[in-house]
N, C-alpha and C positions, 0 to 999 in steps of 0.2 A: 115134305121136300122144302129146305130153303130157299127164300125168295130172295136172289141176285138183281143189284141193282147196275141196270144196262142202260149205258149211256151213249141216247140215239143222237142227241143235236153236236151242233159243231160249236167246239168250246172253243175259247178268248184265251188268248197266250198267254195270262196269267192264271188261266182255271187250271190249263193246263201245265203247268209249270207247280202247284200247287197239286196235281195229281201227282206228276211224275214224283214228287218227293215224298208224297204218301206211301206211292208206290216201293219207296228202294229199300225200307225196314224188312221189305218181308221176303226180301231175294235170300237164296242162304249160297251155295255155293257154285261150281263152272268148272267146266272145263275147254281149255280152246286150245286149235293149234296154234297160235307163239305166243300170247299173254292172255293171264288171268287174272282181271280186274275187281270179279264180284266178291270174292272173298275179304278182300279190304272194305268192298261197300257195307259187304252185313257188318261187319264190326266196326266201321265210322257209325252205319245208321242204326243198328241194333236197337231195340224196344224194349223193355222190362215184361213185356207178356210175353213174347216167343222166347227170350232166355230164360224166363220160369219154366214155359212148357218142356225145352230142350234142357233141361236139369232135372226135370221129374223123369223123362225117361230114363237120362243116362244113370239117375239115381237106383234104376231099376237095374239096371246093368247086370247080363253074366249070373241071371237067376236061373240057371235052366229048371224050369218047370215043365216036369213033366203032361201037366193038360196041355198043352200047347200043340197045336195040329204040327204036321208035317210036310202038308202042302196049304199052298194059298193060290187062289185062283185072284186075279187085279185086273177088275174091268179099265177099258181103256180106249181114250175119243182123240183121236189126231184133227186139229185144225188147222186147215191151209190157208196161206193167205201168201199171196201176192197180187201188183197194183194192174198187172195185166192176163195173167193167166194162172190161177193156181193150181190149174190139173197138171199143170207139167209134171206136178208130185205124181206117182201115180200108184195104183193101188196094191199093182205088183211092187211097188218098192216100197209100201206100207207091210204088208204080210214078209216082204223080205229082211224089215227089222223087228216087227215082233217074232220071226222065227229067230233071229238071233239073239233077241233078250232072251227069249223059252231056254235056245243052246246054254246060253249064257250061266241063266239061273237057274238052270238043274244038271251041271256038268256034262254035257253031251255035247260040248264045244269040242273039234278036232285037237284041241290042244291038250286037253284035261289030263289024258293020262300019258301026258309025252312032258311033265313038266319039270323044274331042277328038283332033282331030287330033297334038297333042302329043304322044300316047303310040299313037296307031294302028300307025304302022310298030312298034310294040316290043309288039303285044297276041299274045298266044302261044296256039296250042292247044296242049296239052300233050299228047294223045294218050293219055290213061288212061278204060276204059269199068268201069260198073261193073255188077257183075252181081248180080241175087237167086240166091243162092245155090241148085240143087235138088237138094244132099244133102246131108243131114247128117252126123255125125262117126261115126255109124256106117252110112254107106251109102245112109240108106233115103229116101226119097223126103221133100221139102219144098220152100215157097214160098220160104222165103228167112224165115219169121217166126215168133216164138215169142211165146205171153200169157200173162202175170203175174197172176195177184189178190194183190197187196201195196199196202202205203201208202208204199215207201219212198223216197224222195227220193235226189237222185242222190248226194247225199258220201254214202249210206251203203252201206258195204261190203258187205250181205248181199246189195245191189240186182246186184250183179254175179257174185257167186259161186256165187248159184242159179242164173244162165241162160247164163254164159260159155260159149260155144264157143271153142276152140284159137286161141289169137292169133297164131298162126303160119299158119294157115290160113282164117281170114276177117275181117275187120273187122266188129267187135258194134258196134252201134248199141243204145244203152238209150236208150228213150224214155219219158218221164217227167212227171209232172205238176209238181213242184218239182224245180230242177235243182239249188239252194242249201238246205241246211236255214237258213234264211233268213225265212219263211214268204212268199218272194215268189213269184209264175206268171207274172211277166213275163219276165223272164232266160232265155236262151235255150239257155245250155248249156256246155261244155268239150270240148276233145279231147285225148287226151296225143301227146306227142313219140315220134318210134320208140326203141324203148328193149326193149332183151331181157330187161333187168329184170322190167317191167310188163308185158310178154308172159307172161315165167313166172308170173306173181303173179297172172294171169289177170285183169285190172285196165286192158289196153288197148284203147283203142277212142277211142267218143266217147258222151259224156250230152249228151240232146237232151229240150227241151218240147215235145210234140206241138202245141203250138199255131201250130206253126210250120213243119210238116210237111206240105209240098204245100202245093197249093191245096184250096178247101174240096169234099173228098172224103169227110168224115167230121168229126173232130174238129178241123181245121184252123181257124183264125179267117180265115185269105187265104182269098179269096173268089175273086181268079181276080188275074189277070195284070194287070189294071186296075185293081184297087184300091189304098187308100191305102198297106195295109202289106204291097204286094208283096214289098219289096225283102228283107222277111224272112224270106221261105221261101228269099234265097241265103244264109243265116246258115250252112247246115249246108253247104253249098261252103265256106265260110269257115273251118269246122271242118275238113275234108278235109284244106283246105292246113295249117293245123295238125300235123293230123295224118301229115302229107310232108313236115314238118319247116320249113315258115314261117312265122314271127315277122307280130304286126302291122307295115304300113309306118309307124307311130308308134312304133315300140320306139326308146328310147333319145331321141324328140322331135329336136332339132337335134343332138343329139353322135352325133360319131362309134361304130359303126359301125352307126347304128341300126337295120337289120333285115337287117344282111350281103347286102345285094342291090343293085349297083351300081347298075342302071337305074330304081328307084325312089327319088323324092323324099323326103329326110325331113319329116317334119311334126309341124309344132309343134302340138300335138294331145294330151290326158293321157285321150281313149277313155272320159270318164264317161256319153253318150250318144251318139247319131249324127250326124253333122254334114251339115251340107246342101251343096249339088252348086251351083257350086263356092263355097268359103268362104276367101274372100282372106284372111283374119285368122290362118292355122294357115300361111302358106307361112314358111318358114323362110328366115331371109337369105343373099343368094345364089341363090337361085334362082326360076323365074319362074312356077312350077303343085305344083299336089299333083295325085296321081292318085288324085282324089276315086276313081274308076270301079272301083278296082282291090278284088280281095275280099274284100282281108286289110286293109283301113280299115273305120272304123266311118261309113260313110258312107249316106246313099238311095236311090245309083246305082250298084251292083253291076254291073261289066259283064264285068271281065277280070283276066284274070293277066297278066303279064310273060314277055317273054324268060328273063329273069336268074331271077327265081321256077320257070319251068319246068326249068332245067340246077339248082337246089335241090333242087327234087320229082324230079328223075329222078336225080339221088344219091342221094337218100331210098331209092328204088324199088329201086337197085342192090346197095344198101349190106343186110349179114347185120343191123343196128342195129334191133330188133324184128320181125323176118323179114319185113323188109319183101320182099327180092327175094326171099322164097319165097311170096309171096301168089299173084305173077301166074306162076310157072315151070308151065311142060303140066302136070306130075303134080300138083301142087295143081289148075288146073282140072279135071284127070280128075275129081279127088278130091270136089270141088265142088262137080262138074254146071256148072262154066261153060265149057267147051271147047266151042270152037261145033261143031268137028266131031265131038262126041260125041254118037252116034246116040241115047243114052239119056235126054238131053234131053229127046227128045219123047215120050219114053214115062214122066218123072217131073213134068214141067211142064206139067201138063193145063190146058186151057183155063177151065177152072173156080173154078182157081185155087184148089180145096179142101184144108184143110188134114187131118194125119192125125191124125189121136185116140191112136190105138194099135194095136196089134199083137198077137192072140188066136193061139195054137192051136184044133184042132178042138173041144177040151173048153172052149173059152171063157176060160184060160187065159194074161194077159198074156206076150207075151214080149219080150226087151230087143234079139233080135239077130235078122237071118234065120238062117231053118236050112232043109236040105233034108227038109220038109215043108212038106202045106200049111197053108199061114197064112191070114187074116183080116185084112186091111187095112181098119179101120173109120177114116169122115172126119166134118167138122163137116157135112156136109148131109145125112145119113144112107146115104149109101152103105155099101157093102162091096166090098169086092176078094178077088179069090180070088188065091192068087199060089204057086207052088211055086218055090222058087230053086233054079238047077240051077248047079252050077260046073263 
């Protein structure tokens, strides 16, 4: 397991200031609702190691190899944080957008087969599920979630090196009340590129606004499936692919090779807000549709990936380029708790859904790791657990 360096003391406005610009090479892209900033930042700040790594995969491009599985399981740790209460998240509206990434990422979204006909034969499941993680990095039992009491906004550095878990081993999700030190709450968030850089730097994942997280289960503003601003709880599917290594289908507008994905349109489109379904003014000449529907546009009709995006994502998947094909390998879901046939599942993912507090010895005695004695499993509903680990 790699060893992430966590920074506990309170830094000097120039330490910090010298973070945060460490930090801004390794952001890759965003989506938010009225402007997206981060895409100009990765290519102001951009680094010669993550544009190597991101040129070896895309070099890979479009090889369909047959070994290549068909489903991928992607464990997965949401971090909460706000400066007075972060359960306002809550957990039902945690499981209510991993159900919608699952919908998302294996076509069983309500929309999939109601789509424009233009692009239906070419709408793709991609076959990735995503799991809440139920163990953590060392072993012990968890939902898949961690709470912050902090103020910090997503550029800032500290916001990720106090709760990072192994970026080689699950995808962190920071969720957050400002994604921009900006002081906006509308903007939706960033994902990075895979990149073993920003793996090690403990810095990969994706920054997300809770206000956009599920349906309204807690702190959510979506209210349900019917409301106006559905279409923005698929923001964070949006990030996914991001973070699987696709570009908006507006990258680059009409020039060539705008988001390296043959089977999607380019569009004349500069992504300052969302665009309405469909909008004949953004097709580009030469061709006859945008695929408004598609997840990586900034559009109202979220419905689907592509063929061509899915053989992208599943290079991503394959490729060592921020471990990504080590997220979904058996011995990471051992490791996990997401192997479905790991009987232990059901004995750390209780129906309750409680989280763990901490871990006493007999003398009441915090401890950091099992050991063969017994322990004190205290949770957030006041339970306890008695538990003796035997090897």
């Amino acid at each position: 397991m790699k060893k992430l360096l966590l920074i506990l003391t309170k830094n000097t406005t120039m330490k910090r200031l010298l973070l945060i610009l460490l930090c801004l090479p390794m952001i890759g892209f965003c989506q938010t609702y009225y402007k997206c900033a981060t895409n100009e930042m990765h290519k102001m700040y951009s680094v010669s190691n993550i544009n190597k790594e991101l040129n070896e995969i895309q070099n890979n491009l479009y090889q369909k190899n047959k070994e290549f599985s068909n489903n991928y399981t992607i464990p997965v740790v949401f971090h909460i944080n706000d400066s007075s209460n972060p359960y306002k998240v809550t957990y039902a509206q945690i499981e209510s957008a991993i159900n919608i990434l699952n919908e998302d990422f294996n076509g069983s979204n309500s929309e999939f087969n109601s789509l424009d006909p233009l692009f239906q034969n070419i709408a793709a499941n991609i076959g990735v599920t995503f799991c809440l993680a139920s163990k953590d990095p060392l072993g012990l039992a968890t939902n898949g979630v961690t709470y912050h009491y902090n103020n910090y906004h997503g550029m800032d550095p500290l916001l990720k090196s106090i709760s990072v878990w192994p970026c080689d081993k699950y995808l962190n999700i920071w969720i957050v009340n400002e994604p921009f030190d900006d002081g906006s709450i509308s903007q939706s968030g960033y994902a990075t590129y895979p990149s073993t850089f920003s793996a090690n730097q403990g810095t990969d994942g994706i920054v997300y606004n809770h206000r956009y997280l599920g349906y309204g289960l807690g702190s959510s503003s979506v209210s349900s499936p019917s409301s106006w601003g559905a279409y923005m709880v698929r923001v964070l599917t949006h990030e996914v692919g991001h973070y699987l290594n696709l570009q908006h289908t507006f990258e680059n507008a009409c020039m060539f090779p705008g988001d390296d994905v043959s089977d999607t349109p380019p569009v004349d489109f500069q992504g300052s807000t969302s665009h309405l379904c469909p909008d004949l003014s953004i097709i580009c000449s030469g061709y006859s549709a945008v695929n408004d529907e598609n997840f990586m546009d900034y559009s109202e009709c979220y419905s689907m990936f592509t063929e061509g995006q899915k053989i992208r994502m599943v290079d991503a998947l394959n490729s060592t380029n921020g471990y990504r094909n080590n997220l979904w390998s058996i011995n990471n879901l051992d490791f996990t708790g997401c192997n479905s046939s790991n009987t232990d599942i059901l004995l750390i993912n209780p129906v309750s859904k409680k989280i763990l507090l901490k871990i006493t010895d007999i003398l009441g005695r915090k401890v950091d790791t099992e050991q063969r004695t017994l322990l004190f499993y205290i949770y957030d509903d006041g339970t306890v657990e008695k538990r003796i680990v035997i090897e």
